[in-house]
C-alpha positions as CSV (number, residue, x, y, z in Angstrom):
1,X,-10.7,13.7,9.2
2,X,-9.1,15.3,5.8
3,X,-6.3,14.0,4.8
4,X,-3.6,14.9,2.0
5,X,-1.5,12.6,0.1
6,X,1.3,13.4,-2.4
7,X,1.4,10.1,-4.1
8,X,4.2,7.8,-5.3
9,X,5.6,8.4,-8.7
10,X,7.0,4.6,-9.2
11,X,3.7,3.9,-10.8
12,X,0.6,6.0,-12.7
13,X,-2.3,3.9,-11.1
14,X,-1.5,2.0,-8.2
15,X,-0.8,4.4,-5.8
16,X,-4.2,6.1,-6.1
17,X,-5.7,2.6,-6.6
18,X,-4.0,1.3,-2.8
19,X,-5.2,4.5,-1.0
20,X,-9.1,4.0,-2.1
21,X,-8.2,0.1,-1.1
22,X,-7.6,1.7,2.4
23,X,-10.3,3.7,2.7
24,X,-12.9,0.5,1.5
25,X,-11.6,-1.6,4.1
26,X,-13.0,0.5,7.1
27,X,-16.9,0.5,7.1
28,X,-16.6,3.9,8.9
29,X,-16.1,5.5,5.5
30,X,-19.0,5.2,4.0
31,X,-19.2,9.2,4.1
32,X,-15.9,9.6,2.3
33,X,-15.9,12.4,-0.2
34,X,-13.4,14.0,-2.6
35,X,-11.9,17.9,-1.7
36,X,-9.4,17.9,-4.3
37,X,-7.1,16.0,-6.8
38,X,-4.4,17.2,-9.0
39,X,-1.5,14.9,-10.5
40,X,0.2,13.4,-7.4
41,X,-2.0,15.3,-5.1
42,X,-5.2,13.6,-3.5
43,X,-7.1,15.1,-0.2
44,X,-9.8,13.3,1.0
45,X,-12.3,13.2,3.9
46,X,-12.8,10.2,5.4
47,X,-13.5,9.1,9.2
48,X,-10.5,6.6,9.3
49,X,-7.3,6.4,7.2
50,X,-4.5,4.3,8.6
51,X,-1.6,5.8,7.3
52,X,0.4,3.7,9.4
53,X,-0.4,1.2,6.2
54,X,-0.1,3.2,3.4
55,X,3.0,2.4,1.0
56,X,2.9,4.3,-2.4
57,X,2.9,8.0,-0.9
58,X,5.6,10.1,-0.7
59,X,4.4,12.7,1.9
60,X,1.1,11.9,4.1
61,X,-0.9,14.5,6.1
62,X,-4.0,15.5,7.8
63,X,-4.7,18.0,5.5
64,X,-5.4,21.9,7.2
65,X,-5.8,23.7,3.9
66,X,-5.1,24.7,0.3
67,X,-4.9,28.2,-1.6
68,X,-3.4,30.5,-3.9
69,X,-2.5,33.3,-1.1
70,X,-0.1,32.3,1.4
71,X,-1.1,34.4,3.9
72,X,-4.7,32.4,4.0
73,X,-3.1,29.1,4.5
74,X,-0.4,30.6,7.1
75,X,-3.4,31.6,9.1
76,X,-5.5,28.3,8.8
77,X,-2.5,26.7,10.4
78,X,-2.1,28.7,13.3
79,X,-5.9,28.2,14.2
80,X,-5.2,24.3,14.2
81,X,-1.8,23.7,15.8
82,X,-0.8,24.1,19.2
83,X,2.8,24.2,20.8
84,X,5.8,23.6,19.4
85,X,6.2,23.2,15.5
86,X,8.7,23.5,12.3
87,X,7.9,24.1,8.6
88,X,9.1,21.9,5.9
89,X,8.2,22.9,2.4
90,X,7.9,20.6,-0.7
91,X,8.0,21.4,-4.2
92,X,5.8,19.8,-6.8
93,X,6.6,21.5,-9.6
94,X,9.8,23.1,-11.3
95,X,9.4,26.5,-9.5
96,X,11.6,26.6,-6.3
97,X,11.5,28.6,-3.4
98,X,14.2,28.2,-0.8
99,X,13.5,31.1,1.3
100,X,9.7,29.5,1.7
101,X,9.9,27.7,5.0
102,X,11.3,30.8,7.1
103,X,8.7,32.9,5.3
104,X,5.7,30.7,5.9
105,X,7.0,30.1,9.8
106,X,6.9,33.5,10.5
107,X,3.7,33.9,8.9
108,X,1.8,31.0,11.3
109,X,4.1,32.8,14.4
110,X,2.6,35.9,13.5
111,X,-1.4,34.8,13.6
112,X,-0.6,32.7,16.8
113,X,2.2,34.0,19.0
114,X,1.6,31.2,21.5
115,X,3.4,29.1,18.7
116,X,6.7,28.3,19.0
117,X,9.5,27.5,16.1
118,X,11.6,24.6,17.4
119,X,13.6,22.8,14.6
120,X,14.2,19.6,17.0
121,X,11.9,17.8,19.5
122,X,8.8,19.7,17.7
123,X,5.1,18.8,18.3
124,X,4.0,19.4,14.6
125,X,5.9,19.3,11.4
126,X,3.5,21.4,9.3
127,X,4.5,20.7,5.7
128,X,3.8,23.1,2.6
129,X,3.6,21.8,-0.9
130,X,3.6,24.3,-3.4
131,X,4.1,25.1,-6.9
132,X,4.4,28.8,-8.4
133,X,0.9,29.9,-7.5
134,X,-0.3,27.2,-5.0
135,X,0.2,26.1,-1.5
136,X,-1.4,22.8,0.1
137,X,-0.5,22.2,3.7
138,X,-0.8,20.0,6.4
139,X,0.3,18.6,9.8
140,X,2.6,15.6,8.4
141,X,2.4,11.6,9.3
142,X,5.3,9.2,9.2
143,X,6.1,7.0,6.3
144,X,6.6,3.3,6.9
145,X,10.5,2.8,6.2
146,X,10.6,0.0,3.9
147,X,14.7,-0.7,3.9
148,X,14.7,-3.4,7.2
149,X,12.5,-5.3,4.9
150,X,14.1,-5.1,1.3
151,X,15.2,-8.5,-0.1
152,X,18.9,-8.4,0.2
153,X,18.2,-7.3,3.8
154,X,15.8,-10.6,4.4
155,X,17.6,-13.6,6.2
156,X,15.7,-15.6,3.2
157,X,15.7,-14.4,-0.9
158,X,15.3,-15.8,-3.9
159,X,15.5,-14.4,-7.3
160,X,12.9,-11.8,-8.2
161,X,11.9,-11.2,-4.6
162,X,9.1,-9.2,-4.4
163,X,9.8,-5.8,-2.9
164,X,8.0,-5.1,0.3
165,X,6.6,-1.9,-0.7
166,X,4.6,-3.7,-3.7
167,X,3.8,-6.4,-1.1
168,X,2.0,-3.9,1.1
169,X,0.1,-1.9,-1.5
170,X,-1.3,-5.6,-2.8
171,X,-2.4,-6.4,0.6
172,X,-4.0,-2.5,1.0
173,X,-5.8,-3.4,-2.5
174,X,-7.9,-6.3,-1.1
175,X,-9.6,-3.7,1.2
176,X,-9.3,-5.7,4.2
177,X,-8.6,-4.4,7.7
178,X,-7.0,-6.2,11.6
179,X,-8.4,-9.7,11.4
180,X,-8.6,-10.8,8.5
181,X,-7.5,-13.9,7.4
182,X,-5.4,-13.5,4.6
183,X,-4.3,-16.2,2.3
184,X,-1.3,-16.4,-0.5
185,X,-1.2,-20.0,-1.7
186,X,1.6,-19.5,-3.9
187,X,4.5,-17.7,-0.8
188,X,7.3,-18.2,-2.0
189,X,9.9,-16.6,0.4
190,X,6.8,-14.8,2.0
191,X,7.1,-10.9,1.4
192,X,3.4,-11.0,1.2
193,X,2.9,-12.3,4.3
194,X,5.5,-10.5,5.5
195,X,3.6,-7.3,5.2
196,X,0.3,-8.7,5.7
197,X,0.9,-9.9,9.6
198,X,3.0,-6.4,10.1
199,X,-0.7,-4.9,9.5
200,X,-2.3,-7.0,11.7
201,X,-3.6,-9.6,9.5
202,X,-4.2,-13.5,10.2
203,X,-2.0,-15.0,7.6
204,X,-2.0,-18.5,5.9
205,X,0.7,-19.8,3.5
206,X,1.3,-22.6,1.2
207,X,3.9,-23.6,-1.5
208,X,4.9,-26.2,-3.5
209,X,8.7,-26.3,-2.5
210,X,9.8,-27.5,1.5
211,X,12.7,-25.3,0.7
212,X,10.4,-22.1,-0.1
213,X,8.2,-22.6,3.0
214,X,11.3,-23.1,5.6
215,X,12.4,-19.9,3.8
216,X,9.2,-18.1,4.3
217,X,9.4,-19.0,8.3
218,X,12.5,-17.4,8.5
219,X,11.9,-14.2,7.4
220,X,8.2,-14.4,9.5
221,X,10.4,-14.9,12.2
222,X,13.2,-12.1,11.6
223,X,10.2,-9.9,10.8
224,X,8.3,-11.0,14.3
225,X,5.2,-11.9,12.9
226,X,2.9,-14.1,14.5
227,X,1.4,-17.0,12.4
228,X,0.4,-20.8,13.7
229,X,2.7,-23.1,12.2
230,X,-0.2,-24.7,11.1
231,X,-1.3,-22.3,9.0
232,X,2.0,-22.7,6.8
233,X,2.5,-26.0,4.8
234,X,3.3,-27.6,2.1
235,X,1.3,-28.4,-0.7
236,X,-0.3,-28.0,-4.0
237,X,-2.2,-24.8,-4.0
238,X,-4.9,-26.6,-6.6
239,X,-5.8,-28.7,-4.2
240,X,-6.7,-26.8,-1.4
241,X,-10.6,-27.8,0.0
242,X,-12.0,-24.7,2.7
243,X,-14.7,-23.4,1.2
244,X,-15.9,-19.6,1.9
245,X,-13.0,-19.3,4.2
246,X,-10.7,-16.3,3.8
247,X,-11.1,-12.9,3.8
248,X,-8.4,-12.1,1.1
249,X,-6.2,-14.1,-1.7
250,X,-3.4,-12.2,-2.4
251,X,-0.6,-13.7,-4.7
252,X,2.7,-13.5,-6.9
253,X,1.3,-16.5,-9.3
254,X,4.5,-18.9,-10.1
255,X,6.1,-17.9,-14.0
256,X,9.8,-18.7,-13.8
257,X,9.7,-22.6,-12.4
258,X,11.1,-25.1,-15.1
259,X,7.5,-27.0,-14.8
260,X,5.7,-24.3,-16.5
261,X,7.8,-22.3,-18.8
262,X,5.2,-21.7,-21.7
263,X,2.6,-19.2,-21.6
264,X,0.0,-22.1,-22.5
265,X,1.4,-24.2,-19.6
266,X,1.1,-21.7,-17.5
267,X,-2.7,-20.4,-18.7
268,X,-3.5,-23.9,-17.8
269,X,-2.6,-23.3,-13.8
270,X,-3.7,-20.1,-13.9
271,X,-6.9,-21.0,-15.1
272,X,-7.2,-24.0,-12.7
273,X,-6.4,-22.2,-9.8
274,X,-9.1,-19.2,-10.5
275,X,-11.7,-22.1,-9.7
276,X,-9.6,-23.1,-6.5
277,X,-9.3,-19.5,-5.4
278,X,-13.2,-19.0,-6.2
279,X,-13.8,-21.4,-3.9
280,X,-11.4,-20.7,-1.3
281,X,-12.5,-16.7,-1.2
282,X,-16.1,-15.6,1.1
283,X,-18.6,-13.7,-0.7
284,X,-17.9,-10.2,-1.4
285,X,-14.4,-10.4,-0.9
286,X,-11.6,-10.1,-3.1
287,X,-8.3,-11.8,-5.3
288,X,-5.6,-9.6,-5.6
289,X,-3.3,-12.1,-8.3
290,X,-0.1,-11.4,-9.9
291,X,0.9,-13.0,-12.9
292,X,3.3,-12.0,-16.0
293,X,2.1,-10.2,-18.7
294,X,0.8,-11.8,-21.9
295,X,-0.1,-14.7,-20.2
296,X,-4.1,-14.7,-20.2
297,X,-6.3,-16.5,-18.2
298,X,-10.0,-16.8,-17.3
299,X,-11.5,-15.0,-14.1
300,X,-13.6,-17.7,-13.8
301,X,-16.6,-16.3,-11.8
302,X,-14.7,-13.5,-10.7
303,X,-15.4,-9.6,-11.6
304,X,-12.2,-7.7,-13.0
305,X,-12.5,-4.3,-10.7
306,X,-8.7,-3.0,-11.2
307,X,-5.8,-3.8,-13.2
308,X,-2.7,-2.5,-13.1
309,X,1.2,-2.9,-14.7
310,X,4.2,-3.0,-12.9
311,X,7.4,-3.3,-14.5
312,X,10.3,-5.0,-12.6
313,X,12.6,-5.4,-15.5
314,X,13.4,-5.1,-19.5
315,X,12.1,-8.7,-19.6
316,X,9.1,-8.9,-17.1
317,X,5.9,-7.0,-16.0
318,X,3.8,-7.9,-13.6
319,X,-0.2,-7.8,-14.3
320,X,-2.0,-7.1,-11.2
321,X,-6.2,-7.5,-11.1
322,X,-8.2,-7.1,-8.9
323,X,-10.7,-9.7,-8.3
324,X,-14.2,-9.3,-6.7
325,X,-16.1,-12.6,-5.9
326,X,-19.9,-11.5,-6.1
């Protein structure tokens, strides 16, 4: 399958980073290869891409064709489609062309007059991307829709709630697929499990604070994901004894709490919990940790494969790394 993605702009590296964390996860990719890549753009072949998971892309398709001659791409679509279908054109640049999507319509009509233009109730929304001398397109994929699950809509927030759309793309970095249990000892109000048991995942949670963990269950509830109440608790995420358990950590490490409010307090857990997490993590698998910025802290055994910044606000930004226990 090729497959186009125009990526998110809400970040320089992460959205690229989360679709090659997708395509790892599924041993069925070990053929994957490159067609083309150019600022936001990325196509791809690859024999499984769920884009059903996918967060950081604006506009997601399995990918017909690209070219400099619309005529060439009009045609390449009419060989693949079948039925009903509309056109709706993108632009990635500054150059703008509103009379595009009639034009390239009648182009497709014209090479397969079997097609039919149907604005509603269509069987393919072929999209066009183009700039002033280029034209990508592709038959188009849904987006997840990400408002349901924003913090203020949540029966359960806190302050500095992490957005679910970051919350996914973490998850998609630890290259894990259906199955796999999933671990964030540090939930807080749970938006990473959240969007880890929407993808199919086996979660397990644990926090310090009753009051963060009853929050957590609501929102797993509200959200209807399964977990085993079991597999939520209480505790101290140091002390934490399965060995070469899970299949992923991924976590929002604790920086605001009153108990550790210097970065040398808070090296000290962060370097404390790397050994835990070691530990905790199978072979080959990986740590996808969040902590602030400027605080350092020792990977322990753990190789650094990714890093990335996120800024939430003038006062924080979050470090993300990517941890691979070999």
């Amino acid at each position: 399958m090729n497959i186009l993605l125009y990526l998110s702009g809400d970040n320089i590296t992460l959205p690229k980073a989360e679709a090659n964390g997708l395509i790892e996860s599924y041993t069925e990719n070990k053929n994957f290869s490159k067609i083309y890549e150019k600022g936001r753009l990325y196509i791809f072949s690859c024999e499984k891409f769920p884009f059903e998971r996918m967060s950081m892309a604006k506009i997601m398709c399995e990918f017909i064709a690209h070219g400099e001659n619309l005529e060439d791409v009009a045609k390449k679509v009419a060989a693949r489609i079948s039925g009903t279908f509309r056109v709706t054109s993108y632009a990635i640049g500054n150059f703008k062309d509103p009379a595009l999507e009639q034009r390239f319509g009648e182009m497709i009509k014209k090479h397969n007059e079997k097609l039919t233009v149907k604005l509603k109730n269509y069987e393919n929304e072929v999209m066009c991307l183009y700039s002033e001398n280029s034209y990508v397109s592709g038959i188009n994929k849904n987006r997840e829709n990400f408002i349901q699950r924003m913090p203020l809509n949540r029966p359960f927030t806190v302050p500095v709630t992490m957005h679910p759309k970051l919350a996914r793309t973490l998850v998609n970095l630890a290259r894990v697929k259906e199955g796999a249990q999933i671990l964030d000892p540090f939930c807080g109000s749970g938006a990473i499990l959240v969007e880890a048991g929407l993808m199919g995942m086996k979660i397990f949670g644990k926090d310090i604070s009753e009051y963060m963990i009853k929050g957590c269950i609501k929102n797993l509830d509200f959200y209807g994901v399964h977990y085993g109440a079991e597999n939520l608790k209480v505790g101290d995420a140091l002390k934490m004894k399965k060995k070469d358990f899970f299949d992923a950590i991924v976590t929002d490490l604790p920086y605001g709490r009153s108990s550790f409010t210097t970065n040398k307090n808070l090296t000290q857990l962060y370097d404390k919990f790397m050994i835990t997490a070691y530990n905790l993590l199978k072979e080959g698998k990986f740590a996808i940790i969040v902590s602030k910025d400027g605080v350092d802290y020792d990977f322990y055994k753990f190789k650094l494969v990714e890093e990335h910044m996120v800024r939430v606000h003038s006062g924080l930004t979050r470090r993300i790394c990517v941890l691979k226990k070999e």
